[in-house]
N, C-alpha and C positions, 0 to 999 in steps of 0.2 A: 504493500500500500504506500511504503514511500516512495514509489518512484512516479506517484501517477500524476503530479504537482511539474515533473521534468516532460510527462510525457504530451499536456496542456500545450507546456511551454516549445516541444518541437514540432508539434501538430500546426501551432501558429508559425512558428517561422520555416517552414516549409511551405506550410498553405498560401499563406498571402504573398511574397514574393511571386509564386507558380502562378496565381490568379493576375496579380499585375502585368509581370510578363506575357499573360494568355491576351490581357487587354493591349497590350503596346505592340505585340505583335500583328492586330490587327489594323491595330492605324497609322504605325508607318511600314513604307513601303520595304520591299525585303532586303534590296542594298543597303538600305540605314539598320535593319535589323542587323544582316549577317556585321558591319561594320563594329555595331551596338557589342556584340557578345565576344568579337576579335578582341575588341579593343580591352574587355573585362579581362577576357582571357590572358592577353598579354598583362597586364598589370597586374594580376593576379600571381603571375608567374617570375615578375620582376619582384615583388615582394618576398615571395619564399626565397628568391636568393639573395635578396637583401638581408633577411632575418636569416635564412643560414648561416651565411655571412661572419654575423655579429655570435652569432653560438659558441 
C-alpha cells in the first residue's frame, strides 16, 4: 500500500505529457514535429554527457 501514492504520481507524469504531445502533434505540421523531438532528442543526449562528464 505504500507504493500507490508513487504510483498517482507516475500515472500523471506519463499521462499528461502523452496527451499534450497527442495535441501538438496534430496542429503543427510534421517537419516542425519530427524537428520538435530531434531537437529534444539531441539535448537530451548533450546532457547525459555533460553530467557524465562531471561524475
Amino acid at each position: 500500500m505504500q507504493h500507490l501514492p508513487y504510483m498517482g504520481i507516475l500515472l500523471l507524469s506519463v499521462s499528461l505529457p502523452a496527451m499534450l504531445g497527442a495535441q501538438l502533434f496534430y496542429k503543427i505540421s510534421e517537419r516542425q514535429f519530427k524537428h520538435t523531438v530531434l531537437g529534444l532528442l539531441f539535448s537530451s543526449g548533450c546532457f547525459l554527457c555533460i553530467s557524465y562528464r562531471f561524475l
